[in-house]
N, C-alpha and C positions, 0 to 999 in steps of 0.2 A: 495528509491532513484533511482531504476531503476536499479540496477547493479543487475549481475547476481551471481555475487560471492557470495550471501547470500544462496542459494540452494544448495554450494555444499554440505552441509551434507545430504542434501536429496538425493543425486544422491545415495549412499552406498546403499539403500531401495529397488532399482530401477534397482539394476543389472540386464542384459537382457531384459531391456526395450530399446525401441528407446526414446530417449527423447529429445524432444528442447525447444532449449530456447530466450525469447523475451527479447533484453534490452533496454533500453531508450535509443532515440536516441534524439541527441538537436534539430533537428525539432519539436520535440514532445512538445517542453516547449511553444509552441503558433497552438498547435492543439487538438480540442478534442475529447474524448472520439469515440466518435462513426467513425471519419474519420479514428483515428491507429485501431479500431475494424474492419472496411472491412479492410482494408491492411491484420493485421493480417489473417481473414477470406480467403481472395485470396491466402496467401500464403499455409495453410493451403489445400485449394482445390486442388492444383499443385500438393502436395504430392500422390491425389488421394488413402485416406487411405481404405484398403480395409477393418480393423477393427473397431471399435469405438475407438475415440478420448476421452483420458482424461484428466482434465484440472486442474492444480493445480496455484495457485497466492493468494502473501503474499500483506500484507497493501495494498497499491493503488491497487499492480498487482492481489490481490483479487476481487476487484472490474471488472476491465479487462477481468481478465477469466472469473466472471458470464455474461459482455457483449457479450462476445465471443460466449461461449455456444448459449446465445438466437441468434447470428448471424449465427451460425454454422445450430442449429435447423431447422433456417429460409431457409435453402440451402439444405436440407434434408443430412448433414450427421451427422451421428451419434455422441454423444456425452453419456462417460457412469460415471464414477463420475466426478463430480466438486466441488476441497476443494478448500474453501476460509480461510487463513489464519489471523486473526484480521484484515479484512479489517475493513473500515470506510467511511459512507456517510458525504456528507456537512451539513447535519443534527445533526451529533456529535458533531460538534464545538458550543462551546455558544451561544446562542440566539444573543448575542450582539455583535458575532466576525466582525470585520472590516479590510477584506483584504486590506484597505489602510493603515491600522494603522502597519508602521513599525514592530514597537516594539511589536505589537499583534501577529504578525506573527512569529516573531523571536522567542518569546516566545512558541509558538505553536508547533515551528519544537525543542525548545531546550526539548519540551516533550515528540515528538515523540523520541527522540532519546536517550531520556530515563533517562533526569536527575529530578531529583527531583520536584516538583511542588513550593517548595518554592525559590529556585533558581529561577525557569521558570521565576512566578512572581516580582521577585527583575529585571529581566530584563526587564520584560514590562512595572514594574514602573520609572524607574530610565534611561532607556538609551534614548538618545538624537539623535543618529545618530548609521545608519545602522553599520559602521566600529567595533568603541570601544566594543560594544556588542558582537560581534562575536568574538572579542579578546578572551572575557573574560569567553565566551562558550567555546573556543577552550581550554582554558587550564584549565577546568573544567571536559570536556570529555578525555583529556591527561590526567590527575590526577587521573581519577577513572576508566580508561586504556578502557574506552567506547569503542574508536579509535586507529589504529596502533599507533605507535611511529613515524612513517615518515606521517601521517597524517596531512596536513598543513591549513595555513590559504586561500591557493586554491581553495582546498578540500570542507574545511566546505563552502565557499560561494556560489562553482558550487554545492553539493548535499543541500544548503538551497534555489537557484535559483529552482533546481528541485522540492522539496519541492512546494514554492510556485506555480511551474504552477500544479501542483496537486490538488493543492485546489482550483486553481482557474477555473479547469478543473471540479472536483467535482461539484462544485457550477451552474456551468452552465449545470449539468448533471441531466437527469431524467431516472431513468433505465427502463428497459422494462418488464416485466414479464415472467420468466422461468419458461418453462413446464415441467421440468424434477427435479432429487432430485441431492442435492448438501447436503457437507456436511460444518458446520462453525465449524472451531475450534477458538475462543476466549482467548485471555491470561490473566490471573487474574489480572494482575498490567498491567492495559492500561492509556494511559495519556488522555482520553476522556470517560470520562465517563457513557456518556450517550451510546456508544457505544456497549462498555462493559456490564450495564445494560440492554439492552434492543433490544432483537435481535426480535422482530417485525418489525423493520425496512426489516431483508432480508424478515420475511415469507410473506412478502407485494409482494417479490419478484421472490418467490420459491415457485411452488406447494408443492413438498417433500423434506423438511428441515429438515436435522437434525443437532442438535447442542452440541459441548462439552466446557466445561472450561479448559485450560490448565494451571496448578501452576506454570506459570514463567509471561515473561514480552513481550512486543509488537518483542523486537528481537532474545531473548531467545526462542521462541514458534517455529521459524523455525528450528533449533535442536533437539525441546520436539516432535516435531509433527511424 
């Protein structure tokens, strides 16, 4: 969803490192990929890092940081590992997904965020309108404490806004080919599965790949990692 408060457990790892960090900004949600990659890119050069750059990004921000790196690459500075955390291409989504189909979508994000799959699909069979759905996701994800307690009906609709320009950023996205080695860590219970199964998708994208499975879930793996 773009916030950054999912890495803080990472930072404890990272002691005495420099580290920063990218969050979505709502410009973002009608810009793609490759335009926030030079921005990033530019800022990054400012820094004038005199070491190599490492690059870590979870779900989308996975995606991100492997553009990044091939941008980085392309500027000649240095880049030395890059984890991609379960990210996912527009290609994991079903053959048949239909970013106009509401309820397709709705359903899609109430997977990413990690509820059940037979829930998911009683939404995208049954609901009618954007609103009441999202009612009934909200107090599915309160119930099974997914979400804070002051987590509100705001909330879910700005991180499901986010959500869709993701996908619809993916979709319009072809990535480039990295020259260097990254590494993918994978979560066992991903809501895509074709994702999950089948990581030729990155080494399409990465000379030197290497890959692990982590035993948790799409949000539980930024902790496990």
């Amino acid at each position: 969803d773009g916030y950054l408060h999912h890495y803080h457990s990472i930072l404890a790892a990272l002691a005495g490192q420099t580290v920063y960090g990218v969050e979505m900004e709502d410009c973002d949600l009608t810009r793609d990929i490759a335009v926030r990659v030079r921005e990033y890119a530019d800022f990054v050069a400012l820094l004038k890092p005199a070491r190599e750059i490492h690059l870590l990004g979870w779900s989308f921000g996975g995606v991100l940081a492997h553009a990044l790196a091939v941008h980085l690459r392309q500027r000649n500075i240095r880049v030395g590992q890059l984890v991609m955390l379960d990210p996912w291409l527009a290609r994991a989504l079903p053959i048949d997904f239909d970013t106009n189909n509401k309820n397709m979508l709705l359903a899609a994000f109430a997977l990413n965020m990690g509820v059940d799959a037979g829930f998911a699909a009683q939404i995208s069979a049954t609901a009618e309108t954007a609103v009441a759905p999202q009612e009934l996701l909200l107090t599915r994800l309160q119930s099974t404490r997914t979400v804070a307690a002051h987590f509100g009906i705001d909330d879910l609709q700005y991180a499901y806004a986010r959500f869709c320009a993701n996908v619809s950023a993916l979709q319009r996205y072809q990535p480039e080919s990295y020259d260097g080695r990254a590494l993918l860590l994978r979560a066992s219970v991903n809501p895509f599965a074709a994702a999950t199964s089948d990581n030729a998708q990155w080494q399409t994208y990465v000379r030197d790949l290497s890959s692990r499975i982590i035993n948790t879930d799409h949000f539980g793996i930024v902790t496990h990692a």
